[in-house]
Backbone as CSV, one residue per row, in Angstrom:
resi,resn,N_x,N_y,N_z,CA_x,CA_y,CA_z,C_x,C_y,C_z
1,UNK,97.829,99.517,85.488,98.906,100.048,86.322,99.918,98.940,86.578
2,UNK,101.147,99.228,86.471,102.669,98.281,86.808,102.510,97.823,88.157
3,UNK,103.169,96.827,88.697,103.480,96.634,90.015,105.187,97.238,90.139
4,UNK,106.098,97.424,89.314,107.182,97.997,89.275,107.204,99.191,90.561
5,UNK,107.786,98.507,91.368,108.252,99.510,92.754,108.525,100.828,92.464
6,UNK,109.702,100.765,90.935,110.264,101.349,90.446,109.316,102.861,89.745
7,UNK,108.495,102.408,89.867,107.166,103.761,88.820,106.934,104.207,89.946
8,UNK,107.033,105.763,89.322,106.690,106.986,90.226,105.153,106.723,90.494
9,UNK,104.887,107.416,90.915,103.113,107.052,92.584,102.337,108.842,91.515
10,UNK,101.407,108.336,90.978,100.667,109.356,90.302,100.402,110.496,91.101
11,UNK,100.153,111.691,91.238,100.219,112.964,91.883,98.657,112.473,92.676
12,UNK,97.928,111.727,92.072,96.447,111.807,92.216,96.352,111.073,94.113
13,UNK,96.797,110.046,93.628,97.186,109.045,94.648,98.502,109.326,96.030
14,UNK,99.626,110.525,95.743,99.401,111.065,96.869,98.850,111.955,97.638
15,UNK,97.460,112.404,96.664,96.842,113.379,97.141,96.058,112.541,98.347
16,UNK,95.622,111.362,97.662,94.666,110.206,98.594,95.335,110.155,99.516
17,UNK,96.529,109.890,99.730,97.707,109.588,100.970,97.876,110.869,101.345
18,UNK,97.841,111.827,101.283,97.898,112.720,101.930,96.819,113.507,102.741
19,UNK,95.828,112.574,102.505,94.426,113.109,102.779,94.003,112.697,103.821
20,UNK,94.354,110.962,103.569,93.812,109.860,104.637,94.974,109.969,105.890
21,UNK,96.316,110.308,105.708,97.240,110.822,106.632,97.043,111.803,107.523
22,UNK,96.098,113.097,106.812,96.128,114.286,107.925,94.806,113.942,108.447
23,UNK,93.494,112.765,108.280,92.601,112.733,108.532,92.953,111.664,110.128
24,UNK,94.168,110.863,109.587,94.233,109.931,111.166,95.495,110.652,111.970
25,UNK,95.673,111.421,111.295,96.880,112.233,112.528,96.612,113.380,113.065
26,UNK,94.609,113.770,112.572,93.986,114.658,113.290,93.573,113.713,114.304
27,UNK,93.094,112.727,114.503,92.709,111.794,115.233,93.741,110.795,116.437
28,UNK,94.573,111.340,115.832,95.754,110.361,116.474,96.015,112.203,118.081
29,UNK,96.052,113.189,117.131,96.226,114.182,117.969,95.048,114.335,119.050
30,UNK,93.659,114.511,119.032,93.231,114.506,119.955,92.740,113.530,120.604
31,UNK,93.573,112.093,120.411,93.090,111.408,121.215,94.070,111.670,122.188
32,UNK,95.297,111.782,121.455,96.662,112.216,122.851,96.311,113.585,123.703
33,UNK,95.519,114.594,123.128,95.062,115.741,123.860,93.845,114.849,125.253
34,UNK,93.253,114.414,124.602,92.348,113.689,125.666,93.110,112.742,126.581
35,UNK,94.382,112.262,126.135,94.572,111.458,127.472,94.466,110.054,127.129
36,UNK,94.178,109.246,125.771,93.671,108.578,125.579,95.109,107.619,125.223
37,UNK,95.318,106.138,125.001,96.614,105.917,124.178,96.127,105.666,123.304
38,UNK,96.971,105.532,122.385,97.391,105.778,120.907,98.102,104.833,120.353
39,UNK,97.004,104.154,119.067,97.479,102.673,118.510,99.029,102.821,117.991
40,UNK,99.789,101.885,118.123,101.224,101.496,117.674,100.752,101.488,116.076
41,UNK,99.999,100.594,115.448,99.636,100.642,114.085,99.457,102.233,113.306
42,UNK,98.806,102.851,114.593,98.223,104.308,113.739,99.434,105.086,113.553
43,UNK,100.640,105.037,114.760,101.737,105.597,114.513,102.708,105.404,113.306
44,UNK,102.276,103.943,113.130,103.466,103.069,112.053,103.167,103.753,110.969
45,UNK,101.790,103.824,110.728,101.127,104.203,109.204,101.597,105.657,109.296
46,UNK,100.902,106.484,110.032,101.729,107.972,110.120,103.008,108.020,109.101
47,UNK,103.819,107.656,110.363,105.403,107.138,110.019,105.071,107.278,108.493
48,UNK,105.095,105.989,107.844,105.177,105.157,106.310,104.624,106.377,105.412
49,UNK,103.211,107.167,106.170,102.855,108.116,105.189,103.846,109.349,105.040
50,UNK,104.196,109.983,105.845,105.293,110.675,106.156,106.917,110.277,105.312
51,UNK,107.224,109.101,105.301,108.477,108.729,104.538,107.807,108.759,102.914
52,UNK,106.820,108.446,102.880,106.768,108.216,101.078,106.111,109.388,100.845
53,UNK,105.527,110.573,101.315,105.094,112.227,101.251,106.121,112.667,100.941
54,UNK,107.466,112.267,101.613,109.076,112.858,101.293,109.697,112.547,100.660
55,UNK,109.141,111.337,100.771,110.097,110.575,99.077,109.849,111.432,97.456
56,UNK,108.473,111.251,97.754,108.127,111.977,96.787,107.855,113.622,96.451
57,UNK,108.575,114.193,97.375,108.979,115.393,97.935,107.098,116.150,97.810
58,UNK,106.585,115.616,98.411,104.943,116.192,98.712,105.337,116.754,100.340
59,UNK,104.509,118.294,100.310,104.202,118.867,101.433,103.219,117.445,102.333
60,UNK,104.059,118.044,103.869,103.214,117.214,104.546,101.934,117.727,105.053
61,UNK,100.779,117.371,105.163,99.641,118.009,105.774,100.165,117.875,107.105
62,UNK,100.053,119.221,107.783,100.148,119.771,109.137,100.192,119.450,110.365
63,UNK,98.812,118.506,110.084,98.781,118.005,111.496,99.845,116.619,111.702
64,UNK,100.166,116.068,110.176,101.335,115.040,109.927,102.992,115.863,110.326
65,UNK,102.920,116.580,109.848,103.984,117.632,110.495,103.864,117.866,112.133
66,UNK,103.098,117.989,112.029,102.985,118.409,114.012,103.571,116.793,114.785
67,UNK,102.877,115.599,114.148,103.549,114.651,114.802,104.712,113.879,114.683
68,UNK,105.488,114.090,113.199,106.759,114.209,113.080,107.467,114.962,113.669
69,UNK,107.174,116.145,114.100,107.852,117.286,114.986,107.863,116.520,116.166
70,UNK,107.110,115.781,116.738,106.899,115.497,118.186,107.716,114.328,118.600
71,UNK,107.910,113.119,117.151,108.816,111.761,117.275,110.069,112.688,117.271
72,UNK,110.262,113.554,116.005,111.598,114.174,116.312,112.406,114.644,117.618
73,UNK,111.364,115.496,118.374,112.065,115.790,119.839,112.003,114.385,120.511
74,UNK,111.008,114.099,120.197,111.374,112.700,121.548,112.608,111.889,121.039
75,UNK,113.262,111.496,119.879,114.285,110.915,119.677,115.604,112.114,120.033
76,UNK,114.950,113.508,120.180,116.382,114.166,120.431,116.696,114.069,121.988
77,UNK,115.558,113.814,123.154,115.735,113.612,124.077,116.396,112.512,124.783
78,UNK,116.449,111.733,123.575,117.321,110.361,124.213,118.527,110.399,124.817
79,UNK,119.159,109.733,125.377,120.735,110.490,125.650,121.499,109.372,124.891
80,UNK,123.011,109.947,124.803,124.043,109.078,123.958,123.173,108.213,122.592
81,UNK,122.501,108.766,122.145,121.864,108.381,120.334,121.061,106.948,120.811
82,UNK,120.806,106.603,121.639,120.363,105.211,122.134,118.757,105.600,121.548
83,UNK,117.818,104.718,121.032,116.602,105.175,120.652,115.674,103.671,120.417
84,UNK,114.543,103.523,120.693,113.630,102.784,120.909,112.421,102.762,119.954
85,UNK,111.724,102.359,119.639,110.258,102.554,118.919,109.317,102.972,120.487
86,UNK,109.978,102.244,120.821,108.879,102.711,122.737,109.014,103.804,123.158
87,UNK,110.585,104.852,123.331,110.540,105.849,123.374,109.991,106.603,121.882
88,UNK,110.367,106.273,120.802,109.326,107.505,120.111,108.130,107.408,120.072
89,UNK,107.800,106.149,120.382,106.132,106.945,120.682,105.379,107.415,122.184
90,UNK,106.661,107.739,122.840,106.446,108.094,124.753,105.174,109.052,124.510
91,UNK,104.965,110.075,123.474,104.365,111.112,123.757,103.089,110.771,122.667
92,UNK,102.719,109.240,122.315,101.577,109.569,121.877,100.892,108.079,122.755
93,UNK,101.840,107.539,124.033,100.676,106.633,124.705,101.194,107.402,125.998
94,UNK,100.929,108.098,126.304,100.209,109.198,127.513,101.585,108.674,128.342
95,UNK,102.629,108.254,128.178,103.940,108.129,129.361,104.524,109.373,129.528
96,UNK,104.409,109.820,130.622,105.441,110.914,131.123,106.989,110.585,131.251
97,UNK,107.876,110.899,130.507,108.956,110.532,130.951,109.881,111.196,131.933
């Protein structure tokens, strides 16, 4: 296999990434249902899995969708476009805003 950035990501291998994505963003979800906070790392990776699922125009597994849906509103709640990494993840370390 190339290290070329440039070579497309085998179908096989975002299946793996798409697997290990909906497996920690089932996990990432009920720990926020429980009340629990929620690693900055686990969000980042989310994130990263989520941008290269789209890059490579792959459906997102669901529960990866559910928490892109959730950074999305919280960045629409910001006022005047101002936006934080602290506010998007308000709603997965238990802050009420």
């Amino acid at each position: 296999m190339t290290d070329d950035p440039a070579s497309p990501v085998p179908p096989r291998r975002l299946g793996e990434l798409s697997n290990l994505a909906a497996l920690l963003a089932e996990r990432v979800l009920s720990e926020q249902d429980a009340g629990q906070s929620i690693s900055e790392a686990h969000i980042h990776a989310l994130l990263d899995a989520a941008i290269l699922l789209d890059k490579y125009e792959a459906e997102l597994p669901a529960s990866l969708q559910q928490i892109v849906d959730q950074v999305d509103e919280a960045r629409d709640e910001v006022e005047d476009g101002a936006s934080s990494l602290a506010w998007l993840l308000r709603p997965f370390q238990g802050v009420k805003g």
